[in-house]
C-alpha positions as CSV (number, residue, x, y, z in Angstrom):
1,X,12.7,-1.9,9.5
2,X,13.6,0.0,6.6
3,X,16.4,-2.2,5.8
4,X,14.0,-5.6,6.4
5,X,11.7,-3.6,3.2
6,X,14.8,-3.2,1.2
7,X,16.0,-6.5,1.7
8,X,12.8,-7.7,0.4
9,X,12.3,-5.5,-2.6
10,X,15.9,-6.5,-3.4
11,X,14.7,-10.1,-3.3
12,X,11.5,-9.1,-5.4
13,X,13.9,-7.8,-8.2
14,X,16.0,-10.3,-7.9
15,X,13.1,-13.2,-8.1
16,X,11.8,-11.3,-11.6
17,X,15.5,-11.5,-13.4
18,X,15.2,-15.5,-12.3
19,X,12.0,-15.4,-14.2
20,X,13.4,-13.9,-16.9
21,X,16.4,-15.3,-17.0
22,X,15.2,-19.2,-16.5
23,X,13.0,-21.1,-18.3
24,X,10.2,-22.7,-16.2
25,X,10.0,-20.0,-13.8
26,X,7.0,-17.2,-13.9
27,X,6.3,-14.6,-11.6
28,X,3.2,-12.7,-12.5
29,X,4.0,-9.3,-11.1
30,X,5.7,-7.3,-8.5
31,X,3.2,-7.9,-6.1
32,X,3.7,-11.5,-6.3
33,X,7.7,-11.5,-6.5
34,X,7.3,-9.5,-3.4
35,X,5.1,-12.4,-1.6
36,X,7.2,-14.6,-3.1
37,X,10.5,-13.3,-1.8
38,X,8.8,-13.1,1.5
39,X,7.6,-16.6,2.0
40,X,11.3,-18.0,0.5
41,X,12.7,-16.2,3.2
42,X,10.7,-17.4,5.7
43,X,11.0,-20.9,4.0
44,X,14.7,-20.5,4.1
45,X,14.5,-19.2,8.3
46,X,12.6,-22.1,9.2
47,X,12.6,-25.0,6.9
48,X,16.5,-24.8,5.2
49,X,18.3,-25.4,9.0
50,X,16.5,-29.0,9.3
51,X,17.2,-29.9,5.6
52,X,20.5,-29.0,6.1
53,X,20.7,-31.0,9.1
54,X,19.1,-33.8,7.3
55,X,21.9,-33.5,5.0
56,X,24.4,-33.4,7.6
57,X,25.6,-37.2,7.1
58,X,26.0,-36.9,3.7
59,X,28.1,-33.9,4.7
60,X,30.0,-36.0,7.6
61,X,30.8,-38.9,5.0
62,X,32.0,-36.4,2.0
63,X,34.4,-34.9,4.4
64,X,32.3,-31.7,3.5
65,X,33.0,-31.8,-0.3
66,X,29.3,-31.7,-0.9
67,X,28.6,-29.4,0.9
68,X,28.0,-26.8,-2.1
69,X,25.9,-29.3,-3.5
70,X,23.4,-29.9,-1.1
71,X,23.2,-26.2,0.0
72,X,22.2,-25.6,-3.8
73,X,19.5,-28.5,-3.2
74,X,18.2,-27.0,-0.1
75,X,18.3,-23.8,-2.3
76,X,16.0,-25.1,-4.9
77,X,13.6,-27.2,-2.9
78,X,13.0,-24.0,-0.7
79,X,12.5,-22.0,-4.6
80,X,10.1,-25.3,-5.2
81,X,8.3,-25.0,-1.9
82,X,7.9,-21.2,-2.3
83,X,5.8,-21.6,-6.0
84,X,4.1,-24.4,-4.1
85,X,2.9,-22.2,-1.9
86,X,2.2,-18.5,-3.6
87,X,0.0,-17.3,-5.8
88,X,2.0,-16.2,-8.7
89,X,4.8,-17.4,-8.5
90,X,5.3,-20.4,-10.7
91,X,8.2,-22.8,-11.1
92,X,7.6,-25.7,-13.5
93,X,9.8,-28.7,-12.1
94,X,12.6,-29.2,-9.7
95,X,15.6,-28.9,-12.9
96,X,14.1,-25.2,-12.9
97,X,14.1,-24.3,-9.5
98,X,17.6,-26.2,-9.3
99,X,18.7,-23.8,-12.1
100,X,16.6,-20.8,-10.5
101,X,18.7,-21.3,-7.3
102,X,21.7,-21.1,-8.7
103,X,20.8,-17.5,-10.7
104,X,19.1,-16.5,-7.3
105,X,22.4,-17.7,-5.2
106,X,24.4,-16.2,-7.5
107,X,22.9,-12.5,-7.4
108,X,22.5,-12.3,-3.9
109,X,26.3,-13.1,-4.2
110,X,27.3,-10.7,-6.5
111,X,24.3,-7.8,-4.5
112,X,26.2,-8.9,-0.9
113,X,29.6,-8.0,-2.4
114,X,28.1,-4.8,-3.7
115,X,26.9,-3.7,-0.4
């Protein structure tokens, strides 16, 4: 449980550098980047498996080189989904959630290496 809470806070901090760090993208408070980073991951547990699979014949006829590619879609459209969805949490247009999942992708990267 305790590493479920730190997982999320981790997510949290890492939501607030995204808003700072990327235009379009607000988050209102901690409270908010915490419900945020809460309802992503539940967006990315339940909704990110059938995008990828809906993205599994562009996949099949790329030979896998787009793979990256889509997976950073699927990233942003889950970001996209999650300010659709929370109080909060804002994220102005698909080019910044696109951009918002890459600096999100990219510290839960860099945090995974660390730990």
């Amino acid at each position: 449980m305790l590493e479920f809470i730190l997982h999320l806070v981790v997510s949290a901090i890492l939501l607030i550098v995204v808003a700072k760090l990327v235009d379009g993208v607000d988050v209102e408070g901690f409270g908010a980047a915490v419900f945020a980073a809460a309802v992503l991951g539940l967006a990315n547990a339940f909704l990110a498996p059938i995008a990828a699979f809906m993205a599994l014949p562009i996949n099949i006829l790329t030979f896998g080189l787009l793979w990256w590619l889509t997976r950073w879609l699927i990233n942003a459209l889950m970001l996209w989904i999650t300010a659709a969805l929370v109080p909060g949490f804002k994220v102005a247009g698909f080019g910044a959630a696109f951009w918002g999942a890459a600096v999100l992708t990219i510290g839960n990267l860099l945090l995974g290496l660390i730990f």
